[in-house]
C-alpha positions as CSV (number, residue, x, y, z in Angstrom):
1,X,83.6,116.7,97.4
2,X,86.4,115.3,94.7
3,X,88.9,115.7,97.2
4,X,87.2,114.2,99.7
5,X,86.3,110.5,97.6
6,X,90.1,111.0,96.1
7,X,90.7,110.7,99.3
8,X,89.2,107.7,101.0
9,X,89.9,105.9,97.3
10,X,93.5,106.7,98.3
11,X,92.9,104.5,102.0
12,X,90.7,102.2,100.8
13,X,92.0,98.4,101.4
14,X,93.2,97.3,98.0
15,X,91.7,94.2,96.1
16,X,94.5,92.6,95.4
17,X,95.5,92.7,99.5
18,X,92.0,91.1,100.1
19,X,92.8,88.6,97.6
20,X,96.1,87.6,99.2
21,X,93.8,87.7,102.4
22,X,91.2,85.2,101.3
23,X,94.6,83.1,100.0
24,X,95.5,82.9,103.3
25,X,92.4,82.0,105.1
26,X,91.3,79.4,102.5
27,X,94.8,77.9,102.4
28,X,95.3,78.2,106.4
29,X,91.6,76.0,106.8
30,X,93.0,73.4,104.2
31,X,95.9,73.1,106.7
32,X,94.1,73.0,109.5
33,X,91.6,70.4,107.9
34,X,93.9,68.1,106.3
35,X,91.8,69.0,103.1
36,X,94.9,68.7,100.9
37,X,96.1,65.8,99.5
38,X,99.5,67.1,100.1
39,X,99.9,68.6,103.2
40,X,103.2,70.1,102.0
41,X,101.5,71.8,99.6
42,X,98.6,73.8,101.8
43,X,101.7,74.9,104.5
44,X,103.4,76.5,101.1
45,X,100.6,78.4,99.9
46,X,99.4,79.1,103.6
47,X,102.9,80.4,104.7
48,X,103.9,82.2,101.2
49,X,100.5,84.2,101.3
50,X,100.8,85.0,105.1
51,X,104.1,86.1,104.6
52,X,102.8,88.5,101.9
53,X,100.2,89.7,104.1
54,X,103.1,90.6,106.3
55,X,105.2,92.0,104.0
56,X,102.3,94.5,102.7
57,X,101.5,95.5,106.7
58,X,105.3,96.3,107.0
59,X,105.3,98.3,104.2
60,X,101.8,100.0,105.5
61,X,103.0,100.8,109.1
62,X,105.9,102.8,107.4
63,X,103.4,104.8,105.3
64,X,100.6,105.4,108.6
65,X,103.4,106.4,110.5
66,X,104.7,108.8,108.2
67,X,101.3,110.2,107.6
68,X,100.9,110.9,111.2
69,X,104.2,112.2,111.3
70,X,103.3,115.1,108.8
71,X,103.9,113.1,105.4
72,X,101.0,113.7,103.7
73,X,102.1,112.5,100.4
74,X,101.9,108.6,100.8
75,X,97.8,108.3,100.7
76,X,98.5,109.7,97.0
77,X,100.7,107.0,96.3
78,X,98.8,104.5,97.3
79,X,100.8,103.5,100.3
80,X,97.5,103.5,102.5
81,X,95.7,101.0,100.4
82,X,98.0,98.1,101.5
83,X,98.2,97.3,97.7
84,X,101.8,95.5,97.0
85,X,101.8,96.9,93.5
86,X,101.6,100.3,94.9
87,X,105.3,100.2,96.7
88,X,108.5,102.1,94.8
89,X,109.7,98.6,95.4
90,X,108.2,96.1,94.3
91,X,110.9,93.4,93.3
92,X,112.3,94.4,96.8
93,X,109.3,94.5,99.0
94,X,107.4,90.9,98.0
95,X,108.8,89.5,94.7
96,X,112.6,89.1,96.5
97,X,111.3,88.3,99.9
98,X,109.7,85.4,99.0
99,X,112.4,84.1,96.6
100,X,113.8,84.3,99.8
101,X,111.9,82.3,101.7
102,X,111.5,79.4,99.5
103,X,115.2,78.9,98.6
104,X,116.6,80.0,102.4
105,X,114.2,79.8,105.1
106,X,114.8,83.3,105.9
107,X,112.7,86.8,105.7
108,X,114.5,89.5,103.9
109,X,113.7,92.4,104.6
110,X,111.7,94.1,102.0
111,X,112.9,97.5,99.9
112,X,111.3,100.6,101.9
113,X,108.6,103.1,100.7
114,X,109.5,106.2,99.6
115,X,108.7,108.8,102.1
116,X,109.1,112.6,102.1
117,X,111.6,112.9,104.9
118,X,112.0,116.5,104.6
119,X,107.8,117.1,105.7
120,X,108.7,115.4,108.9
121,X,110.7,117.7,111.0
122,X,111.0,115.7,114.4
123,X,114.1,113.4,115.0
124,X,112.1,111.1,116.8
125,X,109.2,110.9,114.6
126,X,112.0,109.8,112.0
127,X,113.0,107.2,114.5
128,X,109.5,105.5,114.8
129,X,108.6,105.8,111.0
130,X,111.6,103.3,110.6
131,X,111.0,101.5,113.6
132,X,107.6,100.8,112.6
133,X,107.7,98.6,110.0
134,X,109.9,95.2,112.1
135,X,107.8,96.5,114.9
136,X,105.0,95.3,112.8
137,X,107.0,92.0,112.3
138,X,107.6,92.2,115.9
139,X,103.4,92.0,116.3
140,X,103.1,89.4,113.9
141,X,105.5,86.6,115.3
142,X,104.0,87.4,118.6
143,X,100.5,87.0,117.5
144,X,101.8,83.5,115.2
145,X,103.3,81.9,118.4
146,X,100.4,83.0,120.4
147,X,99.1,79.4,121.0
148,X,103.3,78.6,121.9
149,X,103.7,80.5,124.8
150,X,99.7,80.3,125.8
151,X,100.4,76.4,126.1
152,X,97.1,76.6,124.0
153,X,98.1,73.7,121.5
154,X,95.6,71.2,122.7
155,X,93.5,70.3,119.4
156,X,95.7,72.2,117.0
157,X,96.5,69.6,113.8
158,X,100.4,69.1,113.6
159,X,100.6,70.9,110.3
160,X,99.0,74.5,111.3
161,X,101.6,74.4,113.9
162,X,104.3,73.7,111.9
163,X,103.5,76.0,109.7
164,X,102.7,78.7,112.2
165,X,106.5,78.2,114.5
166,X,108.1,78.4,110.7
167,X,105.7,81.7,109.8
168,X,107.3,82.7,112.9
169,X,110.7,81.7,112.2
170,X,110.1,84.4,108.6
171,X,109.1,87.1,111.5
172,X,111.9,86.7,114.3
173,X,114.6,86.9,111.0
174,X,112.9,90.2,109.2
175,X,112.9,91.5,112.4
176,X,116.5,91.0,113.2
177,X,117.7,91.5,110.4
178,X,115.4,94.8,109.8
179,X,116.7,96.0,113.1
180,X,120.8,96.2,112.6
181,X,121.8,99.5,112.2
182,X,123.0,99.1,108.7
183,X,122.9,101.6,106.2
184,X,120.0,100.6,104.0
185,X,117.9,98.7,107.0
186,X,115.2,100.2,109.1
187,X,117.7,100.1,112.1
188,X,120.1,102.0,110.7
189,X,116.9,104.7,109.6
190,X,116.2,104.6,113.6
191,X,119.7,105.5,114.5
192,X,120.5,107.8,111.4
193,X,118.4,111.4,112.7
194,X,120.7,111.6,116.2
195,X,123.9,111.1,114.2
196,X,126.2,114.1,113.7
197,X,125.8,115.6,109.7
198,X,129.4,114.5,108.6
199,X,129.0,110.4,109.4
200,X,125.8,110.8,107.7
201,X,127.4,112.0,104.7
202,X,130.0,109.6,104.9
203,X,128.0,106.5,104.8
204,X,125.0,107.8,102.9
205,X,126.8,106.5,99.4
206,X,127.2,102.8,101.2
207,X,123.0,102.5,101.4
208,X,122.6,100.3,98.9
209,X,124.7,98.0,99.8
210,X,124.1,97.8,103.0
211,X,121.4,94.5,102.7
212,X,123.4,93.0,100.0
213,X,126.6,93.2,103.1
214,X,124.0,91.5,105.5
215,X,123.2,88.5,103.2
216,X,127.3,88.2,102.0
217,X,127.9,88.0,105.9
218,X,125.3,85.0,106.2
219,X,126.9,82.9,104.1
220,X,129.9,82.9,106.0
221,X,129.1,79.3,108.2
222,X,130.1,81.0,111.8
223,X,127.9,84.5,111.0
224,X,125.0,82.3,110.0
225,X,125.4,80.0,113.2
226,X,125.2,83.0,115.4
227,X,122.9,84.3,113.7
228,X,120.4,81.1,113.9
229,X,121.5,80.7,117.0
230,X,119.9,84.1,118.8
231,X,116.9,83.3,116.2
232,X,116.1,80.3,117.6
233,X,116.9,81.2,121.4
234,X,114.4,84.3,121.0
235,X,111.7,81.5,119.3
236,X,112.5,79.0,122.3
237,X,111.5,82.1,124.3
238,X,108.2,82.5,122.7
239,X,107.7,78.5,123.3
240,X,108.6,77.4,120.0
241,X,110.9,74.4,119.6
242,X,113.2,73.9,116.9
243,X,111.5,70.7,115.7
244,X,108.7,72.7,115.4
245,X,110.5,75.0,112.7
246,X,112.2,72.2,111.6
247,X,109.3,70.2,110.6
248,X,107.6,73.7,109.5
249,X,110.3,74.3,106.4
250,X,110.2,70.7,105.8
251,X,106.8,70.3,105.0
252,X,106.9,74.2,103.2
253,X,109.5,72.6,100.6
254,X,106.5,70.2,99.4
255,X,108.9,69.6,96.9
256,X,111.8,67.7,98.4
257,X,110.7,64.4,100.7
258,X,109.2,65.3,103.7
259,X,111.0,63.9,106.8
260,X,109.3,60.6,108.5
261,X,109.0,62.6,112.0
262,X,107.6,65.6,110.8
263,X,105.3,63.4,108.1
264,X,101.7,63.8,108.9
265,X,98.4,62.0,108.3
266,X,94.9,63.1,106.8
């Protein structure tokens, strides 16, 4: 019977992930109303809480696919409760990200949990528990550019769309980025179980370096054009323009002055 409530307590949605929720949908109808006096404002808290939201279901699908995959330790660890205090990283997984995002425009890709590799025997099943977390950021730009590529924008206020083609932007870039096969990133964790023992070894001591590599490289102006470049092509794929992400980060930096064409009205 203990074991039992221990362990729906250890799957039960967390609080604090609820709170975030009701963040989001409070700050997403202020958007969508024009209820703020600053617009700016309401796409700021609206996108920052989403993209927690996001961060915490990346963090999850690692952890549910791990359980599945014969790691039965994460529900202990609170992994299953979608609680963003309960990662190994916290500073990584949501404090860093959305430094991130308010200072670049760009979603970094959040520190993973800490699974048990060695109760998961498969190759594959190592594969997908790495896969599964931009696969989750995958889902989410496709649901926020959902009314994009629908051609279902009739109705929707000019901020909410801003602010979802520029939550999309934060998706399409975790994604990427989450996806290079670098030691330290999910793709490189995808890639890693069908490599041969020695290259392992020889690149197992470059891990932690491996994001701070990525974000070195993007400063360099032509690895951060390319880069922008395939991030926009794949969001002009989904429908969404780059005024539209444009306008999005201009109105999610309340801060600075908003630009006249992306100004909106009450």
């Amino acid at each position: 019977m203990t074991t039992a409530t221990t362990r729906n307590g250890d799957r039960r949605i967390s609080p604090v992930f609820v709170g975030i929720l009701a963040v989001t949908a409070v700050t997403g109808w202020a958007t969508w109303t024009g209820f703020a006096a600053q617009p700016g404002l309401a796409v700021f808290l609206f996108v920052t809480a989403a993209w927690i939201v996001s961060l915490c279901l990346h963090e999850y699908a690692h952890a549910r696919t791990a359980l599945h995959s014969g790691d039965i330790t994460v529900g202990a660890k609170g992994y299953l409760t979608l609680d963003p205090l309960k990662y190994t990283h916290a500073l990584l997984s949501i404090v860093l990200p959305v430094i991130f995002v308010i200072m670049g425009g760009i979603g970094l890709p959040g520190g993973a949990v800490f699974i048990e590799r060695g109760r998961i025997h498969k190759r594959w099943q190592h594969s997908l528990v790495s896969a599964a977390g931009p696969l989750t950021n995958v889902l989410f730009a496709a649901v926020c550019t959902a009314p994009f590529w629908l051609d279902a924008l009739d109705g929707v206020p000019a901020a909410f769309q801003y602010a979802l083609a520029f939550l999309a932007l934060l998706q399409v870039t975790a994604a990427i980025l989450n996806f290079l096969p670098v030691p330290g990133l999910d793709g490189y964790g995808v890639v890693e179980p069908w490599l041969p023992h020695d290259v392992k070894r020889q690149v197992e001591p470059f891990a932690s370096f491996g994001l701070l590599f990525v974000f070195a490289l993007l400063w360099v102006p032509s690895v951060n054009a390319v880069f922008f470049d395939a991030v926009d092509a794949v969001l002009r794929g989904l429908g969404v323009s780059d005024f539209d992400t444009y306008c999005g980060q201009n109105l999610y930096r309340f801060w600075q002055e908003t630009n006249e064409y992306c100004a909106v009205s009450r």
